[in-house]
C-alpha positions as CSV (number, residue, x, y, z in Angstrom):
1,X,-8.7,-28.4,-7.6
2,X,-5.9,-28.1,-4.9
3,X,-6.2,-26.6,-1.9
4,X,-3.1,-23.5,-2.4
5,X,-5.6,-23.0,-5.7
6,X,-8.5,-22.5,-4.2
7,X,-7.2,-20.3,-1.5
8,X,-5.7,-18.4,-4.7
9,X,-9.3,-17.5,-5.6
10,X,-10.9,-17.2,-2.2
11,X,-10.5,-13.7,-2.2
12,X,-12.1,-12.8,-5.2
13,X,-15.2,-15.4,-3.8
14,X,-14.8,-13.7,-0.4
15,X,-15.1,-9.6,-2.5
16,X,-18.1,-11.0,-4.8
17,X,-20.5,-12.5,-1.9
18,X,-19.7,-8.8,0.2
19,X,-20.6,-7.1,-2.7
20,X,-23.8,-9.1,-3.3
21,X,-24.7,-9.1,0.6
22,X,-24.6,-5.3,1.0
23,X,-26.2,-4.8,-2.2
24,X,-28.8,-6.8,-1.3
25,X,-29.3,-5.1,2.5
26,X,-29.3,-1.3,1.3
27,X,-30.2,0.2,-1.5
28,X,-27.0,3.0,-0.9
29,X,-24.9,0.0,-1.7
30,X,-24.5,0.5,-5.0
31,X,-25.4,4.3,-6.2
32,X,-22.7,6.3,-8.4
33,X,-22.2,8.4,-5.4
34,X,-20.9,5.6,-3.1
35,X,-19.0,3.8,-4.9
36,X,-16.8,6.5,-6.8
37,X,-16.2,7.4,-2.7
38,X,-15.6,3.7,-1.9
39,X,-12.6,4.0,-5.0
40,X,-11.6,7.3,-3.9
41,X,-11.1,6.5,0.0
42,X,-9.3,3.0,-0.9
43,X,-7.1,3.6,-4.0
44,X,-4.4,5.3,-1.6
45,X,-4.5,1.9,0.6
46,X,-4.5,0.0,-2.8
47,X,-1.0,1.2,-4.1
48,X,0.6,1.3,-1.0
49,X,-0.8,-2.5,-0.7
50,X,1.0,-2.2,-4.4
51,X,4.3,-1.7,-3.3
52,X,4.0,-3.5,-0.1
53,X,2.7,-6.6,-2.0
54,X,6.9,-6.9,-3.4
55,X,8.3,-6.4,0.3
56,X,6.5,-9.3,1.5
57,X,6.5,-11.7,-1.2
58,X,10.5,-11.6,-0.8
59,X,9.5,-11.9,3.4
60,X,10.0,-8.9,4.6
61,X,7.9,-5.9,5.6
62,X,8.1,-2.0,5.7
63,X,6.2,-0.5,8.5
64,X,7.6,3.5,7.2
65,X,5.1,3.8,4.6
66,X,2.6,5.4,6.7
67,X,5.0,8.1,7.7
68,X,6.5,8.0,4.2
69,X,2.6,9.4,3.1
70,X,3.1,12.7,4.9
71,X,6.4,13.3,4.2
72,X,6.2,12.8,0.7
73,X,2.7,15.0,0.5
74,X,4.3,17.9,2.8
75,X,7.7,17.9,0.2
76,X,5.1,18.0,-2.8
77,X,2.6,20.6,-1.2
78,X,5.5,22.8,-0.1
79,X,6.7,22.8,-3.6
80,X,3.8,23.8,-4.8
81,X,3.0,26.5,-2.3
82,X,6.4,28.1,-3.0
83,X,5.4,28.6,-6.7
84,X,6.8,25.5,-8.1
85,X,5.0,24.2,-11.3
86,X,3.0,20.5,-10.8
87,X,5.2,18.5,-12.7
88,X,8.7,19.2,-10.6
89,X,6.2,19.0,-7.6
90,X,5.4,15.8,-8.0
91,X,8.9,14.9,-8.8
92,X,9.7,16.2,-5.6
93,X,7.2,14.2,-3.7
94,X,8.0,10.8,-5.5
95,X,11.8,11.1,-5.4
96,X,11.1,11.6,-1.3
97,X,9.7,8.2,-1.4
98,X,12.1,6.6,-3.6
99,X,15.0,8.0,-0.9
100,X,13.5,6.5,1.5
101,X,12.9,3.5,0.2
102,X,16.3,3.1,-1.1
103,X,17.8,3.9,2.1
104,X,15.6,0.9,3.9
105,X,17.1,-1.5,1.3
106,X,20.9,-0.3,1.7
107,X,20.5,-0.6,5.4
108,X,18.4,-4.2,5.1
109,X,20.9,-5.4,2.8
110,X,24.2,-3.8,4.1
111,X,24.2,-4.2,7.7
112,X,21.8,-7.9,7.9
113,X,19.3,-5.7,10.5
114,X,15.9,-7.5,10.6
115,X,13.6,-5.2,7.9
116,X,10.9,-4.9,10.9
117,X,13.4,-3.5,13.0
118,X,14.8,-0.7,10.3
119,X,11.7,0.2,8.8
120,X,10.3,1.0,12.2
121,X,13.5,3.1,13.0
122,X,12.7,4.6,9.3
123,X,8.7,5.2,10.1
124,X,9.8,6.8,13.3
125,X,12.5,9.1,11.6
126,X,10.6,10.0,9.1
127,X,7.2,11.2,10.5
128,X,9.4,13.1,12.8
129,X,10.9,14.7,10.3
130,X,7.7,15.8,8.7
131,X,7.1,17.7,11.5
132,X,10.2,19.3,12.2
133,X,10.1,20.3,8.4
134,X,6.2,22.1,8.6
135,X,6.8,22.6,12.3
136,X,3.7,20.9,12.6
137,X,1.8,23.3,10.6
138,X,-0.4,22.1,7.4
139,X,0.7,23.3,4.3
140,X,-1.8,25.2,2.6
141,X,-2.5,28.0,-0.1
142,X,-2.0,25.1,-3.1
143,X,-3.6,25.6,-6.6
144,X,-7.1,24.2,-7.3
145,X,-5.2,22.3,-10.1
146,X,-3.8,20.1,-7.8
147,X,-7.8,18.5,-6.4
148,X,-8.0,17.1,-9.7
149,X,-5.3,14.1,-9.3
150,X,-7.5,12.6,-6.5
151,X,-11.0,13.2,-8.6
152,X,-12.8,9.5,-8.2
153,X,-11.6,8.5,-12.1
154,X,-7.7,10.2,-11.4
155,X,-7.2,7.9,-8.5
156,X,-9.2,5.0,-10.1
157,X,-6.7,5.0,-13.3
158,X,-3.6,5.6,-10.8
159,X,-4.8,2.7,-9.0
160,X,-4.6,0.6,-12.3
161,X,-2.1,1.9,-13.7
162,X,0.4,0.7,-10.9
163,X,-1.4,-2.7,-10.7
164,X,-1.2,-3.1,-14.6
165,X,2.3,-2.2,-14.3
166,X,3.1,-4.2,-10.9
167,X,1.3,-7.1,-12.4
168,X,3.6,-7.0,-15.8
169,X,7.1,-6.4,-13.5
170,X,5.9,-9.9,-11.1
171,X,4.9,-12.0,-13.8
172,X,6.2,-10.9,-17.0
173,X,9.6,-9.9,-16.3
174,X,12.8,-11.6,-14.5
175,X,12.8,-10.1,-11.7
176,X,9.4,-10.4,-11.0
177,X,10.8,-14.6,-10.7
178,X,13.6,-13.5,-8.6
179,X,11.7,-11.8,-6.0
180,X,9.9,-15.2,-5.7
181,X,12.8,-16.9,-5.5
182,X,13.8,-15.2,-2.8
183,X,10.6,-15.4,-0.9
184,X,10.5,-18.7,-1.8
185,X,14.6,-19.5,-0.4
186,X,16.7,-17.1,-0.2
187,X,19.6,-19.1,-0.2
188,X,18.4,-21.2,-2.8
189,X,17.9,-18.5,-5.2
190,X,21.6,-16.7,-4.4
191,X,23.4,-19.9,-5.1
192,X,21.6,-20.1,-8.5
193,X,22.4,-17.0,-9.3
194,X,20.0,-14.2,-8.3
195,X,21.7,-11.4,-6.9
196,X,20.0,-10.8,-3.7
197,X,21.0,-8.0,-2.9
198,X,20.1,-6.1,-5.6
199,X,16.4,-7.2,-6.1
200,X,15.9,-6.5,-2.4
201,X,17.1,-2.9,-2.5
202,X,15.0,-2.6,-5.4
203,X,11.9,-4.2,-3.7
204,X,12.3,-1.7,-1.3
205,X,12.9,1.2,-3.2
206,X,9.6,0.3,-5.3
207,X,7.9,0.0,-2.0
208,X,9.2,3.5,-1.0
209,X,8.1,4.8,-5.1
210,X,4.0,3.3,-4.2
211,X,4.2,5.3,-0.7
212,X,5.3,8.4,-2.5
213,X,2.4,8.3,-4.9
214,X,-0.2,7.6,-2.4
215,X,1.4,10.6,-0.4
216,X,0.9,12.9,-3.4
217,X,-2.3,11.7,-4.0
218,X,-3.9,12.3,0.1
219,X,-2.3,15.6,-0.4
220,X,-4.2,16.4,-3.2
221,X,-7.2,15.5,-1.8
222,X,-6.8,17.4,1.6
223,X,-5.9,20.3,-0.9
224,X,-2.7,20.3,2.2
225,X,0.2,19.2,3.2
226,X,-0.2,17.5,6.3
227,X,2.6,16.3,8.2
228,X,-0.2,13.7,10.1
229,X,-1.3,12.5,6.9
230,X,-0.8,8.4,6.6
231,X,-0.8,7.6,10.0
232,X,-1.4,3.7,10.4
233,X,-1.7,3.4,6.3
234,X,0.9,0.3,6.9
235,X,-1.4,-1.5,8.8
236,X,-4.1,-1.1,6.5
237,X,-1.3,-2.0,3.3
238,X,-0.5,-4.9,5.3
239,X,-3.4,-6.1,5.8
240,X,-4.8,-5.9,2.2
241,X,-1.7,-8.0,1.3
242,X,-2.3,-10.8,3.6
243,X,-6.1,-10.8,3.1
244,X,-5.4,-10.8,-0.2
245,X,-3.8,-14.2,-0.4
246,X,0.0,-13.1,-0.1
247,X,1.9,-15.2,1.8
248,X,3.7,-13.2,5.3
249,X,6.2,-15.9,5.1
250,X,7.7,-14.8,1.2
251,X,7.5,-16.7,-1.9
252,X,3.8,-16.9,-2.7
253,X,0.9,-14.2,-4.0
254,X,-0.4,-12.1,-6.4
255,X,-0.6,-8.3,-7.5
256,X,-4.3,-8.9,-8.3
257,X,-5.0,-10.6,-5.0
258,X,-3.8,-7.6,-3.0
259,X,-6.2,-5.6,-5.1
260,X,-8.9,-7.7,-4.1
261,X,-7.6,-7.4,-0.2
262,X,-7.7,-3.8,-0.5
263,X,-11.2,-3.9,-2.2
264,X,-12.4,-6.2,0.6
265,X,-11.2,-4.2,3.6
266,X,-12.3,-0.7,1.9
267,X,-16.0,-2.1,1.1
268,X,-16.0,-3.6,4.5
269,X,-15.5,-0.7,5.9
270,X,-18.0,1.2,3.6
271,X,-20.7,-1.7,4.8
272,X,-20.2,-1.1,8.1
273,X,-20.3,2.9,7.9
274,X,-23.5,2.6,6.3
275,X,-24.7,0.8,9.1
276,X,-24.2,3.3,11.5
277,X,-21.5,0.7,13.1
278,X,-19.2,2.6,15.7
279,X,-15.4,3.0,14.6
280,X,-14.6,1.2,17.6
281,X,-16.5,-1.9,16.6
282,X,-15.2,-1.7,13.2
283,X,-11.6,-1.9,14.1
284,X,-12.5,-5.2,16.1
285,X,-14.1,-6.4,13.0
286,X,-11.4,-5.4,10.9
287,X,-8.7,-6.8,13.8
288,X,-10.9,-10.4,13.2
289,X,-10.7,-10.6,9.5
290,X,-6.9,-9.7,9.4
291,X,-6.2,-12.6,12.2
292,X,-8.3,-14.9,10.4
293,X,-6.6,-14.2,6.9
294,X,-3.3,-14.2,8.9
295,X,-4.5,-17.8,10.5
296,X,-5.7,-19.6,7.0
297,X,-2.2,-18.7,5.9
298,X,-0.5,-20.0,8.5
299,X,-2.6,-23.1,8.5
300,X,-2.1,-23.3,4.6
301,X,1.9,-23.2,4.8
302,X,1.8,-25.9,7.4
């Protein structure tokens, strides 16, 4: 077996041995109750990993997701407190997203800026203008209806729904080979024909779609719309790619490897909660596992 294969799989070995190390050490491991709130706390991080997953495989990133969380959850909550019926609710929270997303592809694409460098601008423009829209004030008053989207087996088949689907798009489908073309050589793939331009601004656009979703989705479980909601989500999306096997330098990873990233970092962090570990310790460990994931990749692209 070579040695890109069995870093393919390493993930998946790295998730089973936690799994079987923590259920071995506590017996809370593996009730009903802790693991519906491991699925629960980590399907948000999952789909945003989702979308993010597309922005780095063509080498890029998008660092407004976070902030893309709160808007998209205050647009969706206000809608609903105003009287609004769910369905054009969500609408309005996705199609926040999708804006957003768009606009970080037109400007990517357009004007040549570095993606780091405009979706910061974006994440920075967009939390702010949460804010301004609530004045800083959480949303509240929604309709009990709305708890049930982010019930443990809601967010569960969310969460594989837009893997199922993002799994389909990457390998199934023609652009899923153009966006690894582009990872792979950008220049390579324009001169034979993909047009670049238009798969990125769609990466980024479906990146933009995930955030929206995960927005609606913290919103409905804070019962709010919380213009503070999703803070730092980007770092935990990143990081769920990359330990997941996907490549920060384009061209190489998979849909079901981010899943397993996400899985990892959310049962690490489940471990470590159960062990009474302080939050400050837990963001060194999770600061350790990222550079190490970050390092093997590095190390494995030469």
């Amino acid at each position: 077996m070579s040695t890109h294969r069995v870093f393919n799989y390493a993930i998946f070995v790295a998730l089973a041995l936690e799994c079987i190390v923590l259920a071995t050490a506590t017996d809370s491991f593996l009730t009903t109750a802790n693991l519906t709130n491991v699925i629960r706390q980590n399907a948000f991080t999952a789909i945003l990993a989702a979308g993010m997953t597309f922005v780095i495989l063509i080498a890029g990133i998008d660092l407004s997701v976070g902030s893309v969380v709160g808007l998209s959850g205050v647009f969706c909550a206000d809608a609903l407190a105003r009287g609004h019926g769910l369905g054009p609710s969500l609408a309005t929270g996705i199609m926040i997203g999708v804006l957003v997303g768009f606009f970080n592809g037109v400007v990517t694409t357009t004007m040549r800026i570095p993606s780091f460098v405009v979706t910061l601008a974006t994440m920075l423009i967009v939390r702010g203008a949460a804010f301004k829209y609530t004045d800083a004030r959480t949303i509240t008053g929604l309709p009990a209806s709305f708890e049930v989207l982010s019930t443990g087996a809601a967010s569960a088949a969310m969460m594989i729904i837009v893997f199922v689907v993002s799994w389909i798009v990457l390998t199934r489908t023609p652009f899923g080979r153009h966006v690894y073309a582009i990872g792979g050589n950008e220049d390579a793939a324009w001169l034979s024909g993909v047009r670049v331009r238009r798969v990125t601004l769609a990466v980024y656009t479906i990146c933009g779609a995930t955030a929206a979703l995960a927005g609606v989705l913290v919103a409905s479980r804070l019962n709010a719309g919380y213009p503070r909601a999703g803070e730092y989500y980007e770092l935990d999306a990143i990081a769920a790619v990359v330990v997941g096997g996907t490549s920060l330098f384009g061209g190489r990873g998979s849909i079901w490897g981010t899943l397993a990233g996400a899985l990892f970092i959310g049962i690490l962090n489940n471990g470590l909660n159960l062990y009474r570990v302080s939050p400050y310790d837990q963001m060194v460990v999770k600061g350790a596992v990222l550079l190490a994931a970050a390092s093997l990749d590095r190390w494995r692209t030469g």
